[in-house]
C-alpha positions in Angstrom: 4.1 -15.0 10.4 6.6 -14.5 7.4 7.3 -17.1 5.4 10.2 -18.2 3.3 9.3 -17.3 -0.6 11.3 -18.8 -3.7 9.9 -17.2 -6.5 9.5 -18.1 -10.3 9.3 -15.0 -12.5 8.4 -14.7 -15.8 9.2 -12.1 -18.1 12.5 -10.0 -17.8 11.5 -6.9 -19.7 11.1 -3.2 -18.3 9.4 -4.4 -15.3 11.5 -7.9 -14.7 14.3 -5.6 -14.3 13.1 -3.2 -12.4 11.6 -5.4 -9.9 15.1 -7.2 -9.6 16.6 -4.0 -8.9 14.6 -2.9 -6.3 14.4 -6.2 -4.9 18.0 -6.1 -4.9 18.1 -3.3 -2.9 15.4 -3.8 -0.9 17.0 -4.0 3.2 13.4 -5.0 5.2 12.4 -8.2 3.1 14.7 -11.2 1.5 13.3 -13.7 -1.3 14.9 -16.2 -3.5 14.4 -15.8 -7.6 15.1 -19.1 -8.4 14.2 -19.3 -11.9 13.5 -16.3 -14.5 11.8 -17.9 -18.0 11.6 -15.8 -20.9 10.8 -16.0 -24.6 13.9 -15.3 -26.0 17.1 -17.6 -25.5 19.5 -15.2 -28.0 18.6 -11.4 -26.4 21.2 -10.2 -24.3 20.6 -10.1 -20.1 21.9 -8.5 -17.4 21.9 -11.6 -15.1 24.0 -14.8 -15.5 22.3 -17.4 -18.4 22.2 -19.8 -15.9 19.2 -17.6 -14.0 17.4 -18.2 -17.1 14.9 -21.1 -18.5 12.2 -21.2 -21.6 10.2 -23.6 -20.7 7.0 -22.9 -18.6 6.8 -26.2 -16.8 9.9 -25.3 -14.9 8.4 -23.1 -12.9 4.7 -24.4 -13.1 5.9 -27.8 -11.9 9.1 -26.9 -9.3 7.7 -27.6 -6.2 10.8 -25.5 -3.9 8.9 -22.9 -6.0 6.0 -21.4 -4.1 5.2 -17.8 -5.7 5.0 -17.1 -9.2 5.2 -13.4 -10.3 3.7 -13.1 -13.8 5.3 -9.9 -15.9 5.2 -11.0 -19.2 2.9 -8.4 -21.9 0.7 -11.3 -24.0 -2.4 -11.6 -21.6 -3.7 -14.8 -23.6 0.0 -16.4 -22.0 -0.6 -14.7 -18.8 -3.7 -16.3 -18.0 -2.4 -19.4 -18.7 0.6 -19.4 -16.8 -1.6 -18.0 -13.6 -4.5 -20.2 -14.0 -2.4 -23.2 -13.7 -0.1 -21.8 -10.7 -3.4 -21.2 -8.9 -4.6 -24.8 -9.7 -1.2 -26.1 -8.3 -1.4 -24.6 -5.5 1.4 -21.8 -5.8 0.4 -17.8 -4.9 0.7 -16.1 -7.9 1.7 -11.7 -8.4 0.6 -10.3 -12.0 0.8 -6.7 -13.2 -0.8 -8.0 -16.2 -3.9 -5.5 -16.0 -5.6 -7.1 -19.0 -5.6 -10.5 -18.4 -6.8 -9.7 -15.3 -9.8 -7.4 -16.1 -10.6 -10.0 -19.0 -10.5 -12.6 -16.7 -11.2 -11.2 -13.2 -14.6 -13.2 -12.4 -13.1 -16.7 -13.1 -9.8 -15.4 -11.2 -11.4 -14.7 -8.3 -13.2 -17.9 -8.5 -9.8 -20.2 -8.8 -8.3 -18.5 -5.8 -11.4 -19.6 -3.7 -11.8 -22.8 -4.9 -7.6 -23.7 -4.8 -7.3 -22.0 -1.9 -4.5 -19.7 -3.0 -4.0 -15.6 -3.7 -3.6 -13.5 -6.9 -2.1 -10.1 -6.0 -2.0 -7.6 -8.6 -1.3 -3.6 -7.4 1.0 -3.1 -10.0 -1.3 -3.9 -12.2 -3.4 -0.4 -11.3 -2.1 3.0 -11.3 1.8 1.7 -10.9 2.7 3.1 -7.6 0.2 4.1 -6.3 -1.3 1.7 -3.4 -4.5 1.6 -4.2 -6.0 -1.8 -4.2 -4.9 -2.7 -0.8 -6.3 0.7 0.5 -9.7 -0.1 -1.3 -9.4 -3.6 0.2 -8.3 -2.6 3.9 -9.0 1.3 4.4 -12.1 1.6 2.5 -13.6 -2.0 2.9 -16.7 -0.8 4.9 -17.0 2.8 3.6 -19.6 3.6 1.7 -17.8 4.6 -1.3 -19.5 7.0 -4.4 -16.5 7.0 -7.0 -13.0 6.5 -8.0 -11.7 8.4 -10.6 -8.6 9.5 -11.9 -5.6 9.5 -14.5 -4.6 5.5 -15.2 -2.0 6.0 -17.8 1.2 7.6 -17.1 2.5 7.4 -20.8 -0.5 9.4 -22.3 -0.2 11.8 -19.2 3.4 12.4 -20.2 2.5 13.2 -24.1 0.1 15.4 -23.0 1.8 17.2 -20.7 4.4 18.1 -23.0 2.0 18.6 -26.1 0.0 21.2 -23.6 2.9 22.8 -21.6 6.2 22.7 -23.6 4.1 23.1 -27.1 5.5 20.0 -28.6 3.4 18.2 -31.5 1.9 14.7 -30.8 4.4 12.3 -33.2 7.5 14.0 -30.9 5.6 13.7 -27.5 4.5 10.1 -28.3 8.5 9.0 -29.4 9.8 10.7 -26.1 7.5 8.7 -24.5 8.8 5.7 -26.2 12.5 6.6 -26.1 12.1 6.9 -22.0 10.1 3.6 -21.8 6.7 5.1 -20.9 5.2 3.8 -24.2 5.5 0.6 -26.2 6.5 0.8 -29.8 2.9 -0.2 -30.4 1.4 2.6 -28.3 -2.2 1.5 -28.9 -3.3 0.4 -25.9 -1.5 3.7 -23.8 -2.9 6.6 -26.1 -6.5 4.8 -26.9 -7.2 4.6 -23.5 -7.4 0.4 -23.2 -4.9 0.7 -20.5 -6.9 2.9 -18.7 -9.9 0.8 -18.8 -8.7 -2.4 -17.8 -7.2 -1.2 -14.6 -10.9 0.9 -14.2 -12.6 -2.5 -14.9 -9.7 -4.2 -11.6 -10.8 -1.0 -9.1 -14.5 -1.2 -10.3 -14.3 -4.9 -8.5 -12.7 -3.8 -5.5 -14.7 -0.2 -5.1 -18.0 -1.7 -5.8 -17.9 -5.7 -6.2 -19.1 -5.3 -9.8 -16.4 -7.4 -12.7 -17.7 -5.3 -15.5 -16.2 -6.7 -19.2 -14.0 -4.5 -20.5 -15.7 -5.2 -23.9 -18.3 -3.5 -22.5 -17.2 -0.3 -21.2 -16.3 3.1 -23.5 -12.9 4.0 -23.8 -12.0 7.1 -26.1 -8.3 8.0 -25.9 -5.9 10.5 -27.3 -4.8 9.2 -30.4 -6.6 11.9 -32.9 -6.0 15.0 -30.4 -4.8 17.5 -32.9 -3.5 21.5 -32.4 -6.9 22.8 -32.6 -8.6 20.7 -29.8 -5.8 22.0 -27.4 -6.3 25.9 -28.5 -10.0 25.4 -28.1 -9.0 23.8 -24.4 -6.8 26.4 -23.6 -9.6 28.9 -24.8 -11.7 28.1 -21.7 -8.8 28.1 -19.4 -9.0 24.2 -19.2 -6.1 21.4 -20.2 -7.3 17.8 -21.4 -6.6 14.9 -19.6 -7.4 11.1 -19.8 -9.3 10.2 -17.4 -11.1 7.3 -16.1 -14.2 7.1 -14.0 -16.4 4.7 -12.0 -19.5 6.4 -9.9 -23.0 5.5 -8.2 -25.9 6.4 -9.5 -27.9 5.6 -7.3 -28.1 2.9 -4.2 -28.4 0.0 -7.3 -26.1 0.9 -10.4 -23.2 2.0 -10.7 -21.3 3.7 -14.4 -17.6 3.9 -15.7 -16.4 4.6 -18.3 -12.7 6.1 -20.1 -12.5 9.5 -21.9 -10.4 12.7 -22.2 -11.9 15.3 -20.1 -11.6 19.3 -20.1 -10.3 20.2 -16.4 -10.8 23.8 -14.8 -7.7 25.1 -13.3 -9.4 24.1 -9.7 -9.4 20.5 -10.7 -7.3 18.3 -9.0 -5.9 16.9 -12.2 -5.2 19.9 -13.7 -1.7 20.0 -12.2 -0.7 16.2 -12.5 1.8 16.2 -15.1 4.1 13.9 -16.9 4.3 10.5 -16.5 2.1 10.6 -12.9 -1.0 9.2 -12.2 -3.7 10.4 -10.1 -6.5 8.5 -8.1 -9.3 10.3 -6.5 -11.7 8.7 -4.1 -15.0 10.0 -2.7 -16.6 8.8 0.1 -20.1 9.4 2.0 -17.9 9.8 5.3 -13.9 10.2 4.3 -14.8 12.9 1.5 -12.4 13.1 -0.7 -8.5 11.6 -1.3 -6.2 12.1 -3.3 -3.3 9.9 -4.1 -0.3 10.7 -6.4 2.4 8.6 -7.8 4.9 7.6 -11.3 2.7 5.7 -13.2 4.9 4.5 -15.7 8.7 3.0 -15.6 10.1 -0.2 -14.5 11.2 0.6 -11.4 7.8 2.4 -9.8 5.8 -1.0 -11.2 8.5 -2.9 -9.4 8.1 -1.8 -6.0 3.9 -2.1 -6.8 5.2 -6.0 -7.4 7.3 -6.2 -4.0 5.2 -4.9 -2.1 2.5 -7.8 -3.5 5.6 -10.0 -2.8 6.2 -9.1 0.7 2.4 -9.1 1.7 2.1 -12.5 0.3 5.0 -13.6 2.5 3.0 -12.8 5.4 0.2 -14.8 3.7 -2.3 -11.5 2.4 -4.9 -12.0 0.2 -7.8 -10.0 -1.1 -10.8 -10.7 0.5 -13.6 -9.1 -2.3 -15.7 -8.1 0.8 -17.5 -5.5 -1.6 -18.1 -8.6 -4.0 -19.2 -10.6 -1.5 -22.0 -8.4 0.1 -25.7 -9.6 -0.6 -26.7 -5.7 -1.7 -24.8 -5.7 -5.1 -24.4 -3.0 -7.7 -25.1 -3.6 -11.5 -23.4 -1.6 -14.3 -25.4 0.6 -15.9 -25.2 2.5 -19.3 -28.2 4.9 -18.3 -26.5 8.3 -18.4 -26.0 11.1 -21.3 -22.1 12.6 -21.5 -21.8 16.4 -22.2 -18.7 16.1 -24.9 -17.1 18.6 -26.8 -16.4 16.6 -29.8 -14.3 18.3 -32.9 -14.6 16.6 -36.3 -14.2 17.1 -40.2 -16.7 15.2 -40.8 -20.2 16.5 -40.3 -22.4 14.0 -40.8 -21.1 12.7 -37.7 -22.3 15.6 -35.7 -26.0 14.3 -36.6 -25.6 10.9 -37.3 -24.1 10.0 -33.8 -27.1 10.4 -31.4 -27.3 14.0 -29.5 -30.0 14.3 -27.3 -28.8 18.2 -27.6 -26.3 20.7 -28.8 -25.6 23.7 -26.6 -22.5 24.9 -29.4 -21.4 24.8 -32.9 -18.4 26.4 -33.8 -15.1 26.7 -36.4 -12.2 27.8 -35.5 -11.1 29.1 -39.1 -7.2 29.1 -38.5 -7.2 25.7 -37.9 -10.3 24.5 -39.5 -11.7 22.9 -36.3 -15.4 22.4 -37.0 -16.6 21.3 -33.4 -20.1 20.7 -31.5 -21.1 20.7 -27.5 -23.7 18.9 -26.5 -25.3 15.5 -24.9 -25.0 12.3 -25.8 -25.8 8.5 -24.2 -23.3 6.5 -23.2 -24.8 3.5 -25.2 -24.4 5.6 -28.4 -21.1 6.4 -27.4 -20.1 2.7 -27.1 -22.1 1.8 -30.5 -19.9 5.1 -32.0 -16.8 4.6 -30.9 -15.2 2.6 -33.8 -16.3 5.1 -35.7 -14.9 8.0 -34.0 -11.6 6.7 -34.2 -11.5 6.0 -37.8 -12.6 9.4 -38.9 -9.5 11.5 -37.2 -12.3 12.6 -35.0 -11.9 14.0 -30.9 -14.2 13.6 -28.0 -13.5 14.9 -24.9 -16.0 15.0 -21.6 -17.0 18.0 -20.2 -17.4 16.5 -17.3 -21.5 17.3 -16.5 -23.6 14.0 -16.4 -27.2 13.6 -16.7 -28.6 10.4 -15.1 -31.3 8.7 -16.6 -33.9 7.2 -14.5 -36.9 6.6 -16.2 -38.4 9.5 -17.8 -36.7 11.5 -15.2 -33.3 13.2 -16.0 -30.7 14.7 -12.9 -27.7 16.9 -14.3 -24.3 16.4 -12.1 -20.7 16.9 -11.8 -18.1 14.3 -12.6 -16.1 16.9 -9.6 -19.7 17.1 -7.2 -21.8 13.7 -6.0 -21.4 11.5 -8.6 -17.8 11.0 -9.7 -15.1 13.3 -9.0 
């Protein structure tokens, strides 16, 4: 049965607004927004001063206020304003995918002991609905991977960096200029972003709260002319993509990387600011789900539809979590990379258990490698990466490790998509 919801909402930035607008408009469901605190008493709002507070505790401690929906950017603020709604007993919505993924263990652990819900979809893959089908659709399938494009705002600056030929610095301000990417577009084009909301499905697909400290993310930030041409050159397009696979019955791996797509790739043609989930299952195959990944008002009907499920009292369940056969993360695999660097002692410093290619591309001065490589050295490298101006992107062949015994796969056949 429905019940009546007042909420307390903080934050009243790209999101704030675009869940008041399509709450606004919204004809099936009716809420209260009592009170709206933000940071800033002097900016500007749309809505009347009087909607507005700056002081926590006037939310945290109204008790006609029984839903909090948390949309503010600083995760370290986040997790205090939703650790204490869940500890006074108020439902709490987030799209805060960082706090989350740094904190989902503990989160998960609050709601059960305080008896209330956290519900977060917007904080994965913005419109698309894929929690709750991970939760509800898939909650007894046995699932092999998720994978996908996570980030809308690096999808849009490589779409127009690959198809309408524009350099990085003018895709990345577009992307800025429409709202896709912050001014500080760190955690977007270095693949963070990605990764946390990996880290939130990871929980849901297979039970396992990896730390996000933990897993390799490589993003987009150094992709330069010549890594495109060389793309292009194989009749592939780059993408940021994010996987999380079985490896066998016991351990699962995930991890964040650009990736070199074939033209029959079901990414390939997922432009602009969309993301792009792909499940694979041992009985349901494949699915594909599509939707804007970026923009206020996409991640504000992820945050309605949190708020009208909690109205008729939903919750996540963790059923994959909660099974006595559990998965552990594993970091036993080698990555085949293309990886494109001006720095050559990199190519032999970094740990290759091979190289199938050398190359340089003399117009542009591309000196580049293909080969293997472990996923721990890839973590223990990554820092490293980054500073030199260097580019990685997966190929998208795995080789499992499993003892002395090695198994060569396709992120797009049995393990990962």
């Amino acid at each position: 049965m429905e019940h009546q919801v007042k909420i307390g909402l903080f934050g009243f930035g790209c999101v704030g607004q675009g869940l008041y607008d399509v709450l606004s408009q919204s004809r099936g469901f009716r809420t209260t927004i009592k009170r709206i605190v933000v940071k800033d008493p002097s900016k500007k709002r749309s809505l009347p001063a009087s909607m507005f507070a700056y002081d926590k505790n006037e939310i945290l401690n109204d008790p006609e206020i029984n839903l909090v929906v948390e949309l503010i950017d600083n995760a370290k603020d986040a997790y205090e304003i939703v650790s204490t709604a869940l500890r006074n007993g108020k439902n709490v919505v987030s799209a805060n995918k960082k706090m989350i993924a740094e904190n989902f263990e503990e989160l998960v652990r609050l709601q059960h002991e305080f008896g209330t819900s956290l519900l977060y979809e917007a904080s994965s893959c913005g419109s698309i609905p894929i929690l709750r089908n991970l939760e509800e659709y898939y909650d007894n399938e046995l699932l092999r991977a998720v994978s996908g494009i996570f980030n809308g705002s690096s999808n849009y600056i490589l779409t127009k960096v690959q198809n309408e030929h524009l350099d990085y610095a003018t895709a990345l301000r577009q992307a800025q200029e429409l709202g896709f990417a912050e001014s500080d577009p760190t955690l977007d084009v270095e693949g963070f972003d990605a990764k946390y909301k990996l880290v939130i499905i990871t929980g849901h697909t297979f039970g396992v709260f990896a730390r996000p400290e933990d897993v390799l993310n490589l993003g987009i930030g150094n992709l330069a002319v010549g890594d495109v041409e060389f793309a292009q050159s194989r009749g592939k397009r780059i993408r940021l993509v994010a996987n999380t696979f079985q490896l066998d019955d016991q351990r699962i791996s995930l991890f964040v990387t650009p990736r070199l797509v074939a033209k029959d790739d079901q990414l390939y043609n997922v432009n602009n600011e969309y993301n792009a989930v792909i499940l694979e299952a041992a009985f349901s195959d494949k699915q594909l789900f599509v939707g804007k990944g970026a923009g206020g008002h996409p991640t504000g009907s992820a945050v309605l539809s949190d708020i009208s499920a909690n109205a008729y009292h939903y919750r996540y369940e963790y059923k994959k979590y909660h099974q006595q056969a559990r998965f552990t993360y594993s970091t036993e695999i080698e990555l085949e990379v293309y990886l494109r660097s001006n720095d050559p002692v990199l190519f032999d410093e970094i740990g290759f258990t091979s190289i199938s290619e050398r190359g340089i591309n003399y117009v542009s001065g591309v000196n580049y490698v293909i080969g293997t490589i472990g996923l721990k050295d890839l973590i223990r490298h990554r820092e490293r990466i980054n500073a030199s101006g260097s580019f990685l992107a997966a190929t998208g062949e795995v080789i499992v490790l499993d003892g002395s015994r090695k198994e060569r796969k396709q992120l797009s056949e049995s393990v990962g998509i």
